[in-house]
C-alpha positions, 0 to 999 in steps of 0.5 A, a space after each residue: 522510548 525513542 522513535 526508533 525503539 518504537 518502531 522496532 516494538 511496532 514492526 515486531 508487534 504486526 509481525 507477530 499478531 498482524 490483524 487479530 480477528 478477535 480484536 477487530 471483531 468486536 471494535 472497529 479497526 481505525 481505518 473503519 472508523 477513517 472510512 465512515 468519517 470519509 463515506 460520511 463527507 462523500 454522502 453529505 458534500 459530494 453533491 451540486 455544483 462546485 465539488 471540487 471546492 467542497 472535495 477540498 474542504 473535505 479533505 482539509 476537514 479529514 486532515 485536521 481531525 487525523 492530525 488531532 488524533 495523532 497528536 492525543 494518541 501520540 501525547 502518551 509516547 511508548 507503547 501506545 505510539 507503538 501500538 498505535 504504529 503497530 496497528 497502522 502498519 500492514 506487513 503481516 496482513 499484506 504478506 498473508 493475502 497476498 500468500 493465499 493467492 498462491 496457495 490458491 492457485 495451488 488448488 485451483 484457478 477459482 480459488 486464485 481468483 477468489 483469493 486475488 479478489 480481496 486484494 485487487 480492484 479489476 475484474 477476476 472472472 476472466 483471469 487466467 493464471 498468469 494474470 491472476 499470479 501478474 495481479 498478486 505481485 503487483 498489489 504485493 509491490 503496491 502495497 508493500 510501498 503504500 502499506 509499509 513503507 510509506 507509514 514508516 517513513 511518515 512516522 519517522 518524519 512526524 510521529 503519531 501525527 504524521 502516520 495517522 494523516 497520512 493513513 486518512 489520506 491515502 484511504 480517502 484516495 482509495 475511497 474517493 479518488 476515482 477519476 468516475 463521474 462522481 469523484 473525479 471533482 470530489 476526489 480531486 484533492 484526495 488523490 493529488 495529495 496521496 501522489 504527493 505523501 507517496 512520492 518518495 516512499 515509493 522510490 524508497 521501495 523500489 531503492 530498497 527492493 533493488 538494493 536487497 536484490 542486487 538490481 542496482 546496476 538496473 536502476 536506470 531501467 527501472 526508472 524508465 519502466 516506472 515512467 511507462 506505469 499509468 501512476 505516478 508513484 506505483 510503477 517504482 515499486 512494481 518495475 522494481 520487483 519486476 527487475 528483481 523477479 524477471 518477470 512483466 507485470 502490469 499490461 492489460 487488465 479489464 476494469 468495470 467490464 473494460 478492457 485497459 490497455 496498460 503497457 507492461 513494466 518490464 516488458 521483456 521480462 517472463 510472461 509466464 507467472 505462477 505461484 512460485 513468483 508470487 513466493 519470490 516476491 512475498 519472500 523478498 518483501 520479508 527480507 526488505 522488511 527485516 532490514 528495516 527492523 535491524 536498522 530500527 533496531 540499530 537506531 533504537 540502541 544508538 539512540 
């Protein structure tokens, strides 16, 4: 089976199932199991003088174990690369979260709030609204790139081997590469190195999202709304789908009980978000998606 065959069977497959309850209710789902390995390094090394050097070692510790994972659950090819692919990549999942916000808006501010919750890291009990439905498309942009896009492109680029590092990395920064007085140190290498493995597919996400919206002619606005965002990385996707949806995102938001004044992407974009911005952006995502599915189709029978 082809790399391209694979991922069309695997885009297909998290597509259909996503993340079915009844299978990781009775065996941990792999980033479970990278998430202990990680908690296990952060509780043992995460100690002392020297951390930055010990967060490092971490870290190369996790890279060669991921690496060697990928290459025994790659070594068999075919359906298990798929499977393997399938499980990795997060459309479905993403897309239902992300879905719920909307529809609990649609009952109620507290289910928004609830909802959001899952999939955002700030503080919810003060959110109005349009925060609320703001946090909601921003995480969808985020995650679109980190979640979907970027496991695709590293697939691509390195098979089995390159998904799984690259999965390990990017949730030993969500997990450690804080910059709190506990990980700024320890968490230093998780975080670059999750900079470095995201920098093109993000700007792949935002390329894809602006080309599948007929935002092109703004691209140079884009890339400066980008430059504005407090990431390196996650400002392409977010000014992307702020462009295409006409909307600001990002700005204030409060962490922790404190207030961060974040400037907004796409400032002059409507401040007024709702549900049906949250559909528009879940619907564009779908469509981003199922141009990668044809072209991994296309592939697959060229190849």
């Amino acid at each position: 089976m082809s790399v391209f065959a694979c991922l069309f069977l695997a885009l297909a497959l998290d597509a259909a199932l996503g993340e079915p309850r009844w299978l990781w209710s009775r065996v941990p789902h792999p980033a479970v199991l990278m998430g202990r390995a990680i908690a296990t390094l952060d509780r043992t090394c995460n100690t002392g003088a020297a951390r930055r050097a010990k967060g490092i070692a971490a870290l190369a510790v996790l890279c060669v174990s991921a690496v060697v994972v990928g290459l025994v659950l790659g070594a068999p090819g075919g359906i298990v690369s798929a499977l393997v692919v399938a499980v990795l990549v997060a459309q479905r999942s993403l897309m239902d979260h992300v879905g719920a916000v909307a529809d609990g808006l649609r009952v109620s501010l507290g289910d928004g709030r609830r909802a959001v919750g899952q999939i955002v890291g700030r503080d919810t009990a003060q959110m109005g609204r349009e925060d609320v439905s703001r946090a909601a498309i921003e995480s969808a942009a985020e995650n679109f790139s980190d979640g979907v896009i970027a496991p695709i492109f590293w697939f691509l680029v390195a098979g089995v081997p390159g998904i799984v590092l690259y999965k390990m990395v990017n949730t030993a920064d969500s997990m450690i590469g804080h910059r709190t007085e506990r990980y700024r140190e320890f968490g230093w290498a998780a975080a670059r190195l999750d900079d470095v493995l995201n920098w093109v597919p993000a700007r792949l996400t935002a390329l894809l999202i602006a080309a599948l919206s007929g935002g092109m002619a703004a691209w140079a606005q884009i890339a400066a709304d980008a430059r504005r965002h407090r990431s390196p990385n996650a400002g392409w996707p977010e000014a992307a789908l702020a462009r295409a949806l006409g909307v600001a995102l990002a700005g204030p938001r409060s962490y922790d009980g404190v207030l961060r004044d974040y400037p907004y992407v796409h400032p002059h974009g409507a401040r007024q978000v709702g549900p049906a911005e949250i559909d528009a952006a879940t619907g564009l995502l779908w469509r981003i998606w199922g141009a990668v599915l044809a072209l991994a189709l296309v592939g697959a029978l060229l190849g």
